[in-house]
N, C-alpha and C positions, 0 to 999 in steps of 0.2 A: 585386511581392513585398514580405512584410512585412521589418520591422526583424528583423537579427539581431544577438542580445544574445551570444552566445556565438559561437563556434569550436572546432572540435576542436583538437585539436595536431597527431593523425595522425603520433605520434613512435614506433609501433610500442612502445608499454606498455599499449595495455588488454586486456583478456582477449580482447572481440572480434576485434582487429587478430592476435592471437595463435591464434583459432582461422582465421579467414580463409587466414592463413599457410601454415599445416596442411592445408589440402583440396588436395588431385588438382587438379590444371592439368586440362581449362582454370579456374582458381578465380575465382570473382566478383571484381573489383576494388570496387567502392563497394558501398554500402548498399543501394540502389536493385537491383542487381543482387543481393546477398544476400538480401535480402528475395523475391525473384522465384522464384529457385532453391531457397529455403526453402519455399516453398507449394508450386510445379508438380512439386518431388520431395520431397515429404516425407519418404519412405521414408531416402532418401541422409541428410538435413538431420538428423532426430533420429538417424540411426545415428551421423550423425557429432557430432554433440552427446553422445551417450552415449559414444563414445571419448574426447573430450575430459577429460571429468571424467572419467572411468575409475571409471565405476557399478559398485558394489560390487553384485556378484549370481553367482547360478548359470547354467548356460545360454549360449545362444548369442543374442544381441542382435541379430539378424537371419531374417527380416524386420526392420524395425522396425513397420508397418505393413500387415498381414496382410491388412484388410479395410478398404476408405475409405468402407463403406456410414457412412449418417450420419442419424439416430443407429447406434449399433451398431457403430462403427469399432472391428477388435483390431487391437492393441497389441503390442508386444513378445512373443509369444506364447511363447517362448522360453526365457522367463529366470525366475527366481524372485531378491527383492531384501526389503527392506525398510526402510522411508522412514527408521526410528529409527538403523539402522546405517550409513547414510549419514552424516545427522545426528552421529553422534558419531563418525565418523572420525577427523578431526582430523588429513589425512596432513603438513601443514604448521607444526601446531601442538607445542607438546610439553605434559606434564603439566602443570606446573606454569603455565601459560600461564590468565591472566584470560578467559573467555569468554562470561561471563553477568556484567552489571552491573545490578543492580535498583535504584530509587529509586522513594520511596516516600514518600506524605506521610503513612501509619499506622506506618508504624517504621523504625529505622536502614537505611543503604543493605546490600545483601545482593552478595557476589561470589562466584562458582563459577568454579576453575578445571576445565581438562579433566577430572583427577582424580578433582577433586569431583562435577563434574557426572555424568560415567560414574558413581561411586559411589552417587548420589543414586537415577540411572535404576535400578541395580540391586536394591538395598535396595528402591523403589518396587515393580517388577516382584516382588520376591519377597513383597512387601504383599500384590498383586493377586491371587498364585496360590492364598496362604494364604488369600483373600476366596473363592475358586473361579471366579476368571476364567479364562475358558478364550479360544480361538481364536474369534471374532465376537460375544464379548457385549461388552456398551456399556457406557463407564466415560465418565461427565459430570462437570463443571467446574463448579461454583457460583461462580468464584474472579476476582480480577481479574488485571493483566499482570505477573503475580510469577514468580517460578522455580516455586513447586509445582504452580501450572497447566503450566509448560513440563514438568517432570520428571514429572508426570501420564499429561501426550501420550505422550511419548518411552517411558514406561514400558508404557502399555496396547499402541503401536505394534508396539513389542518382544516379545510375545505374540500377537499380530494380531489382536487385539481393536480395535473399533473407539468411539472417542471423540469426546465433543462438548462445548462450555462455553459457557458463558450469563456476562455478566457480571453482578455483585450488582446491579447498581441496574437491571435487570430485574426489571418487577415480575412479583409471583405467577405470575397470570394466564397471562402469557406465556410463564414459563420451562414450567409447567405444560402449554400449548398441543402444546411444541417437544418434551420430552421423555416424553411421554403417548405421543407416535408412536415412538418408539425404546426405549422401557422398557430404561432400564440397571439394570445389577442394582448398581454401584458408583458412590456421587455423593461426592464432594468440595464443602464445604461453607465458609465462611467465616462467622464471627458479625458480620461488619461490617466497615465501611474507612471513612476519614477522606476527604472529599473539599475540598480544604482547609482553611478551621479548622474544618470541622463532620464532628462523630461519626456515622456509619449504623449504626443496631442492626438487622441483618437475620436477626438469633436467632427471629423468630415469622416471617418469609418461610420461611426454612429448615423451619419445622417443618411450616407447610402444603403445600409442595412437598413435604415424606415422605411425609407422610399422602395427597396425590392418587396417588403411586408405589405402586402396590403392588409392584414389578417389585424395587424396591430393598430387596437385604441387608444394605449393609454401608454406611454414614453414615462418611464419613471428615471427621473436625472438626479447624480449622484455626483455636483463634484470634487472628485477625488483628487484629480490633480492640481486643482487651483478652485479654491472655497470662490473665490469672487467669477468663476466661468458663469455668464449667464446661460439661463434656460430655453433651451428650446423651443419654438414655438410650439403651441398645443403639449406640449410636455407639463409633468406636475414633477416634484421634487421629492428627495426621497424623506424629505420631515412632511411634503402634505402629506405622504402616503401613512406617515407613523404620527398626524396629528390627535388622532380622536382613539383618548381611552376607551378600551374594550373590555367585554370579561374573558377569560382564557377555556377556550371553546375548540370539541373537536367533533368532527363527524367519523363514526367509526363505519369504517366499508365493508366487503367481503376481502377472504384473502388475495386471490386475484386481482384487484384493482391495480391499474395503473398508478404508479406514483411517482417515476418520472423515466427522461428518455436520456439514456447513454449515445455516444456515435461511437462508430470504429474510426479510424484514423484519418479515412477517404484517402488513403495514397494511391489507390486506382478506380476511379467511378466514383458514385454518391459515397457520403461514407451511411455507413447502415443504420438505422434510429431504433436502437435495441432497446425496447417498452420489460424496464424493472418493474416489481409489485411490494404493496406496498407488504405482505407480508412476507415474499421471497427475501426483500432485503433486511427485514427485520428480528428473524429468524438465525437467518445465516452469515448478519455482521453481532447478535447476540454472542453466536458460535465461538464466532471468529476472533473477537476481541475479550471477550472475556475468559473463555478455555484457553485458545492458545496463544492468544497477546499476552492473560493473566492481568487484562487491568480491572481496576476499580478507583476507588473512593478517593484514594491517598496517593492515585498517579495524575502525572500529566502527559498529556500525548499528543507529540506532535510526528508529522510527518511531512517533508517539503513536498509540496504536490501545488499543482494551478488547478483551476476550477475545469479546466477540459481535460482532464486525469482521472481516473475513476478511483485513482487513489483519495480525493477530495472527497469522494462520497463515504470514503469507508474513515478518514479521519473523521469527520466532524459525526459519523456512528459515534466515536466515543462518548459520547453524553448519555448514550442508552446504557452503559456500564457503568454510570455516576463518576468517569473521569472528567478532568479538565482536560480541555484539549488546545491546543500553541497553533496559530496561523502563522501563517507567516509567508508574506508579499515581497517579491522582491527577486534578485541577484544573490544567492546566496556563496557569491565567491567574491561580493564586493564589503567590504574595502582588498578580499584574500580570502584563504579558504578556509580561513578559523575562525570567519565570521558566525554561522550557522553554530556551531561548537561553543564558541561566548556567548553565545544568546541560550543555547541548551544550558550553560551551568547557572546564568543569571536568573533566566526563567524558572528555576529545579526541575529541568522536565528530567520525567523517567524513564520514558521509552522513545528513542530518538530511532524516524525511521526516514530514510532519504535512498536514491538508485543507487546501484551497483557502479556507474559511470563516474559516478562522483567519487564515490569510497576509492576508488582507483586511480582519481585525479589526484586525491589530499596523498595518497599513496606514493604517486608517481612526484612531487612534489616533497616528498620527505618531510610531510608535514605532521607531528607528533602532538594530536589532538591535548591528550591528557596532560599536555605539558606548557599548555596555554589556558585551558582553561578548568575547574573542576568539575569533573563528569561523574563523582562519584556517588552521585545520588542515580546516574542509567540503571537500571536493572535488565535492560532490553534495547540492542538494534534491530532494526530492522530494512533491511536489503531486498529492493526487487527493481524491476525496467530492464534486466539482462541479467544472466549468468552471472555470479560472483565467481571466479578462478579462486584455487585453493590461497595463493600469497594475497588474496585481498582478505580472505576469512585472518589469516594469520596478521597482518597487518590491523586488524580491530583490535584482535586479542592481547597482540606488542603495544600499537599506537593510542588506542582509546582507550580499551577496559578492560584486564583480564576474568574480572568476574563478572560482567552483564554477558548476558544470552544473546548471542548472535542469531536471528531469525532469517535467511535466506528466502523469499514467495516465492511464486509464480503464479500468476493466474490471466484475470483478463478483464476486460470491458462488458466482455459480452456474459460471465456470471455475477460481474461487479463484487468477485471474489475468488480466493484461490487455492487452487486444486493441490497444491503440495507447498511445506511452507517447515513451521517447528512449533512444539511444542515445549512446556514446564518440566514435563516429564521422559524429555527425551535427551541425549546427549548431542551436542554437534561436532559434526567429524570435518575437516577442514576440506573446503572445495565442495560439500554434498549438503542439499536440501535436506533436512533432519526426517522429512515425513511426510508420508500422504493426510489432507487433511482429513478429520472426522464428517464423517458424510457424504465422503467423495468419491466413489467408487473409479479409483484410476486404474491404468494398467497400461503397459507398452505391448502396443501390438507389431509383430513381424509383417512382413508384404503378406501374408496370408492369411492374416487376423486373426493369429495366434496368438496369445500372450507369453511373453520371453519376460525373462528375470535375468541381471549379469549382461544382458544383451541393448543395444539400442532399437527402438521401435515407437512408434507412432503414440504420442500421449492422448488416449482415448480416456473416456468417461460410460462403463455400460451402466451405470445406474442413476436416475432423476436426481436433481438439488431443487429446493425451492427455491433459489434464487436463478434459476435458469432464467431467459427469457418469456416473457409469456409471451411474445413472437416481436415482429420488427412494424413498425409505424407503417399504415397505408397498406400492409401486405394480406389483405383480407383472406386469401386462400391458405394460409402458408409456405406455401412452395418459395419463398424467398428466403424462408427462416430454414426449412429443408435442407434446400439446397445449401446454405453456409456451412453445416454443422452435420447431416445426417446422408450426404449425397452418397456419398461413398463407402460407409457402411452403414446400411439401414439399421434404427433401432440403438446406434450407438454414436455418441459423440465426436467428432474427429478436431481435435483442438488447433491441430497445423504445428504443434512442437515436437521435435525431436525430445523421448526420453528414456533415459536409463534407472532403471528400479533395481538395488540392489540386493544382497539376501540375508542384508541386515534391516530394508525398508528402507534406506536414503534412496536418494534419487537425485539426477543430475539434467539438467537441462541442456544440451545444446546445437542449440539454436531453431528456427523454424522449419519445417517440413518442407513449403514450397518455397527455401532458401537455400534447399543439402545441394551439396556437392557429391558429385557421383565423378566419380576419376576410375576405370578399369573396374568396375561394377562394385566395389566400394565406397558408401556413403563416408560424408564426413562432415561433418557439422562445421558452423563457423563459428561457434565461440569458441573454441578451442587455437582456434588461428587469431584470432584477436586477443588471447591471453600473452600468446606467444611473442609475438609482432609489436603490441605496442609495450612491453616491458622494455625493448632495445631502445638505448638512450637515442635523443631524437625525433625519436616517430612518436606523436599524440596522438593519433586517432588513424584508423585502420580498415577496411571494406573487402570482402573476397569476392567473387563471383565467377561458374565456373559456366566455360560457354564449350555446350556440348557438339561433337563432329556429327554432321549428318550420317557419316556412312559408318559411323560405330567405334571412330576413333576415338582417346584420348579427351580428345575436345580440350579447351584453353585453358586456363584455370590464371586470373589476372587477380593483381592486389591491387589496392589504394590505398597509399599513403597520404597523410596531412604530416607534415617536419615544422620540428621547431625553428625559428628562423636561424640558428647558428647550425643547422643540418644540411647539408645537399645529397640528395639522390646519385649517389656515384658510384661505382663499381665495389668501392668497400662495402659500401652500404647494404648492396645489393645482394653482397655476397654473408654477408653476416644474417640479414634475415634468410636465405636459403642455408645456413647452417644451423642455426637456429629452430626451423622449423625441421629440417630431416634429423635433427638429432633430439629434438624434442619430442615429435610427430611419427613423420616416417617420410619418406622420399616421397608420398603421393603428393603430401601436404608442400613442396613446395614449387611458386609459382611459376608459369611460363616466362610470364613479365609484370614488372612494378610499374606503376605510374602515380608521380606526384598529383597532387590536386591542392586546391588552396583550402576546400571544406568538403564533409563529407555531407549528403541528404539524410536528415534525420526527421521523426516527426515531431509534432512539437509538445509530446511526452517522452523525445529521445532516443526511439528505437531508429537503429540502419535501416537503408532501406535496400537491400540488396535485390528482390525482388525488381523494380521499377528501375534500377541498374543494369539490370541483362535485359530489361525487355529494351532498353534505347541503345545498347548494344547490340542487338539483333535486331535494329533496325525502327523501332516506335518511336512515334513522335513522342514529346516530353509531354505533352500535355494528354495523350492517350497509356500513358506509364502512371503519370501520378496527379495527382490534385496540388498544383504551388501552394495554393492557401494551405496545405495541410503540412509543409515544411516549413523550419524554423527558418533557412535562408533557401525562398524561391528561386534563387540563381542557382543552388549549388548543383544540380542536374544538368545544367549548361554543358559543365566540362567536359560531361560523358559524350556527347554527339562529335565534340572535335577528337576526343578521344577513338569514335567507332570509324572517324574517317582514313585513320591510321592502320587501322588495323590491317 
């Protein structure tokens, strides 16, 4: 069994230990056992989740699960709710109470209390109605992780309109792509933002996005990067749109309703416009943040995420557990990488949650958080965008906190939630996801779709979540939602991640399914190559991809490098990551050949994109591999085509 860095307390104060309490004898005593009872009765599990929080709605919350077909599972069939009035409950809170804290390197810090906020959503909502938004049309986001995107959501929600946001440094192309399929007739726009010292003028993106919409009437302008940017023409401003007090009004829906549209990445084709509801996500970020985040009243939560992150949608949930919740726009490694860190002790935030890539950067950088600034009000990190390696868990526990709960995720866009993560009541063992989450029916299946324990295999889902999709934009038959998730094994979910479930319940991610590497008919994952590889002083940033022999050889197996500029690629070099990895790994793991590059293809939530790497290795154009607009630098795929001529 691995090291464990943490312990519970098990003192009977986190919400979990509080809902456990709560259920009918005979009730689960451990996790293991809740977790168990949570999948084999779903039905019970989310009724009784939905009592807990005491889901504001019409109806009778019973069933909770009417139909466990999958896809196609109903829901709450029951009840009529809506996610916005959840959201601003606030049954713990009072008015005058801080609840939105924004920070921002384009302008002054922004706070909302309840008051405010409610007032914001109102005046908003009565913008929308005055625009002639009705009940399902689509109101878009140009905007980044500021209150008016949140009071946007909350406002279109409130009408039951459904919403979507892109963030600015989306290029054209892309946002174009995402909102071409959902034609909103209302967009919120931003003239620009500072992303450390440097100004973004997205004043002529803005205007080629209107002009591809024809769907859109009403241009709401927001300048963000210079108060004196004039208006658009036919454009209104985002104070007309919050001119005229309103009273604070919802319409409550069925569970099912649409309440807004997620994309997948678009690194190859459209990206997919996955239609959340509005009681799947309210439900199962209830779950999510208040059992196993454990927040409430007297935390603050932030998590760095951009508005094209699905992490965005599950931060600003926090207000449905009467948390405060920390925005924050920007660079968060400008002025350094303890920027992010000074701003958590200034702000008291309590649960600081940011990706894996980063924890790894401040890491790799010798950067000792807790010793620049006070973190000691954290009770909680949290970790997700890639595998965390055991030395980045150990490096929180040395360099941040050794008493806050390191929370490792994984999940996705497409549940707007995730399938393995931690809990209050569970210990974390260094390098391993602490748990499958409550409600989640996971398992690793073998090539035979068998379920293996101790072994790696295919991270499936055979039981419904309410927050699944309730299918994908324009796909009227569903055979488009089908095919992503259920092609391959009917009736079960196929998520595309390598996982290992162990026979204590942890579980390890690594890396994607249609990213393994198969060398001599053993699989091999690529986080584990990038744990390895960029710990060697020098190398920042890392890439595998393994190009298989037609006639059943071997096949290639190639690394990418990014070096710091005092590094060169040279036989030492070369030869240290090939020792490295066979003495770390095994002899499979190391590579045919290295190749420098200047940056690696990431999307612009961060992940590698190894996939769209081998296919312009074997020959695809760049523009049939990936979607530019959907990477963070549309050149960085360049390299690979000089690189395939080499070959």
């Amino acid at each position: 069994m691995s090291e464990i860095l943490w312990d519970p307390p098990l003192d009977g104060r986190s919400r979990l230990e509080h809902f456990m309490a709560g259920l009918p004898a005979p009730a689960p005593s451990t996790y293991d056992e809740l977790w168990r009872w949570s999948v084999d009765d779903a039905d019970a599990f989310w009724t009784a989740v939905w009592h807990f929080f005491d889901v504001v709605s019409d109806g009778e919350p019973s069933p909770a699960l009417a139909d466990a077909s999958m896809p196609g599972a109903v829901w709450f069939p029951g009840v009529r709710l809506n996610y916005a009035e959840t959201m601003l409950r606030f049954a713990e809170r009072g008015d005058d109470d801080v609840v939105v804290v924004a920070r921002s390197q384009s302008r002054d810090d922004v706070q909302l209390t309840v008051a405010e906020l409610r007032d914001q959503v109102a005046r908003a909502r009565a913008g929308l109605v005055a625009a002639g938004v009705t009940q399902g049309d689509r109101v878009a986001a140009y905007s980044p992780n500021i209150p008016e995107t949140l009071v946007l959501l909350l406002a279109s929600a409130s009408l039951g309109a459904i919403f979507s946001s892109c963030a600015p440094e989306f290029g054209t192309q892309s946002v174009i792509d995402r909102w071409r399929q959902i034609e909103p007739t209302v967009v919120l726009a931003v003239d620009g933002y500072v992303y450390g010292d440097k100004p973004i003028d997205r004043r002529f993106e803005v205007e080629q996005i209107r002009a591809a919409l024809p769907s859109v009437t009403t241009l709401v302008w927001l300048p963000y990067l210079d108060a004196r940017s004039p208006t658009p023409d036919g454009a209104i401003t985002w104070a007309d749109l919050t001119a005229q007090h309103a009273p604070f009004e919802f319409v409550r829906v069925p569970f099912a309703t649409p309440l807004y549209v997620l994309f997948s990445s678009g690194t190859t084709g459209l990206p997919k416009p996955i239609v959340h509801s509005h009681g799947g996500i309210t439900i199962e970020h209830l779950k999510s943040l208040g059992l196993h985040h454990d927040l409430g009243p007297t935390d603050r939560f932030f998590w760095f995420s951009t508005t094209g992150w699905m992490m965005w949608n599950l931060l600003v949930s926090g207000l449905a557990v009467d948390a405060s919740i920390v925005m924050f726009d920007g660079n968060p490694a400008h002025p350094d990488l303890g920027a992010t860190w000074r701003m958590a002790a200034e702000l008291e935030v309590t649960y600081y949650g940011t990706s894996a890539p980063f924890l790894l950067q401040c890491r790799k950088a010798g950067l000792v958080p807790r010793e620049i600034a006070d973190l000691s009000r954290l009770r909680g990190i949290g970790s997700t965008g890639a595998p965390l390696p055991a030395e980045g868990f150990r490096w929180v526990y040395d360099a941040v906190s050794p008493t806050a709960q390191l929370g490792s995720v994984s999940g996705g866009t497409d549940t707007c939630a995730a399938f393995v993560g931690a809990a209050p009541t569970v210990p974390v063992f260094a390098g391993e996801i602490s748990c499958r989450t409550l409600g989640c029916a996971v398992d690793a299946y073998d090539e035979h779709g068998r379920p293996v324990v101790g072994a790696v295999g295919e991270l499936v889902v055979t039981q419904p979540m309410p927050s699944m999709p309730i299918g994908f934009w324009g796909d009227d038959d569903g055979s488009r939602y089908r095919a992503a998730y259920f092609e391959d094994i009917p009736g079960v979910w196929r998520h595309g991640d390598w996982i290992t479930i162990t026979e204590h319940g942890t579980c390890t991610i690594t890396g994607r399914s249609d990213a393994t590497l198969n060398r001599g008919g053993v699989r091999l994952g690529t986080s584990e190559f990038y744990t390895v590889v960029e710990a060697l002083p020098g190398i920042l940033d890392s890439l595998v991809v393994h190009l298989e022999d037609a006639e059943g050889g071997a096949g290639t197996l190639l690394l990418f490098v990014v070096l710091a500029d005092d590094t060169a690629l040279d036989d030492a070099l070369t030869r240290s990551i090939a020792t490295a990895l066979r003495g770390r790994l095994s002899p499979r793991h190391v590579p045919d050949a290295v190749h420098q590059v200047p940056v690696l293809p990431r999307t612009l939530s961060g992940k590698k994109l190894e996939v769209p790497v081998k296919k312009i290795l074997q020959g695809a154009a760049i523009d049939d591999a990936a979607a530019r607009g959907a990477l963070t630098d549309p050149g960085a795929l360049d390299v690979f085509v000089r690189i395939r001529q080499s070959l």
